[in-house]
C-alpha positions in Angstrom: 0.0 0.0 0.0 3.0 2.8 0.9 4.9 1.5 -2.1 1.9 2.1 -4.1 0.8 5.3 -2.3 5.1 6.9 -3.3 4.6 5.9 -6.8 1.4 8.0 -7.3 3.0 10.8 -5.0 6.5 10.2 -7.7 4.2 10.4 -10.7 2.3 13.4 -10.0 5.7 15.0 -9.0 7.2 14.5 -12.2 4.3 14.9 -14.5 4.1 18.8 -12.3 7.9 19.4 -13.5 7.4 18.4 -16.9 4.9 21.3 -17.0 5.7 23.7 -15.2 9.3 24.1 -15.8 8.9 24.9 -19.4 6.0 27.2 -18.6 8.6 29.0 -16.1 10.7 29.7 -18.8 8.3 30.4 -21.2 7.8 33.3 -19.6 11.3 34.4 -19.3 11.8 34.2 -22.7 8.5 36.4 -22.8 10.3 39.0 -20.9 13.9 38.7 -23.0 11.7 39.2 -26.1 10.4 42.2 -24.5 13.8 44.0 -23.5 15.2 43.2 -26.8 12.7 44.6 -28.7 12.9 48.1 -26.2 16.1 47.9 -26.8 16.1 48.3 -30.4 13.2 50.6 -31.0 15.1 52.8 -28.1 18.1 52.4 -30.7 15.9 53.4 -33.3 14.5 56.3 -31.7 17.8 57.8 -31.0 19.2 57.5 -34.5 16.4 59.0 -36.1 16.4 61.7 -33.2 20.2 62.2 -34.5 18.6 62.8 -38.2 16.4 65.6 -36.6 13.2 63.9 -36.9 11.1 64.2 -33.7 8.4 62.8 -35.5 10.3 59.0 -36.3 12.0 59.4 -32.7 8.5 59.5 -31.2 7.5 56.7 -33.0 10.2 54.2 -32.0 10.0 55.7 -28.5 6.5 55.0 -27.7 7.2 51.2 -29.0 10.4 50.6 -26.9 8.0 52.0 -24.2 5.6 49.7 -24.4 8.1 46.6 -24.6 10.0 48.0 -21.9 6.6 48.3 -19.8 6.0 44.4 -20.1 9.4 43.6 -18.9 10.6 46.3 -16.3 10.8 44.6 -13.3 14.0 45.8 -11.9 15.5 49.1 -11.4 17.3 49.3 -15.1 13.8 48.9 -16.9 12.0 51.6 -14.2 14.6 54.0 -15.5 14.5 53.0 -18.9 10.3 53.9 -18.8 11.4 57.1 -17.0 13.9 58.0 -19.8 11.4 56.6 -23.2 8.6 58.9 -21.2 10.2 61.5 -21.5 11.8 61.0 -24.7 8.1 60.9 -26.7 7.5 64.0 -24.6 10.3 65.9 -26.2 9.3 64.6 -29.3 6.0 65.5 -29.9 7.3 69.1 -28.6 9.8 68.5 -31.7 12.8 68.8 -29.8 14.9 65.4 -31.3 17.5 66.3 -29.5 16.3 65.6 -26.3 14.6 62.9 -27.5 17.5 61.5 -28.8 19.4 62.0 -25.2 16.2 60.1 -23.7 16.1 57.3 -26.1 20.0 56.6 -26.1 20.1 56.8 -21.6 16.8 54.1 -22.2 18.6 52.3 -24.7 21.5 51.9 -22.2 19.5 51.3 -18.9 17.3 48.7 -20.8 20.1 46.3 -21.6 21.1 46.2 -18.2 18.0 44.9 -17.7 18.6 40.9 -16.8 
């Protein structure tokens, strides 16, 4: 009766890792997806900033900032929100410059992000 109450106990054990260690890093490569992607629309958003175009910066800064949204949970994606917020701020005021500086200090906060 023990032995066959362990096997059932063994069973559901292993059935529970095979399913929920691949859902555990499912979502971690959800989140890896996410900081890449901020990463290079923060890229983006900073080169075209460089060009003079406030209106491309803004653009690529308001889609880094929603990718960095889904994945900042540590202090390197809060400040990389922080710096894309304010970086489609200056660019819909047209000032690519700042929204260049913005996008390239989120750029560089977000890869931190681990």
């Amino acid at each position: 009766m023990m032995r066959r109450v362990s096997r059932s106990v063994m069973l559901v054990f292993g059935i529970g890792v095979l399913v929920g260690v691949p859902a555990l890093s499912g979502s971690a490569l959800a989140t890896d997806k996410h900081v890449a992607e901020a990463v290079e629309h923060a890229k983006g958003a900073a080169a075209h900033g460089k060009e003079g175009h406030a209106d491309a910066c803004v653009e690529h800064a308001s889609e880094a900032l929603k990718h960095a949204q889904a994945a900042a949970k540590n202090p390197h994606g809060a400040e990389g929100v922080k710096h894309l917020t304010e970086a489609v701020k200056h660019g819909k005021a047209g000032h690519a410059d700042a929204c260049t500086e913005h996008a390239e200090a989120a750029a560089m906060h977000l890869a931190e992000v681990k």
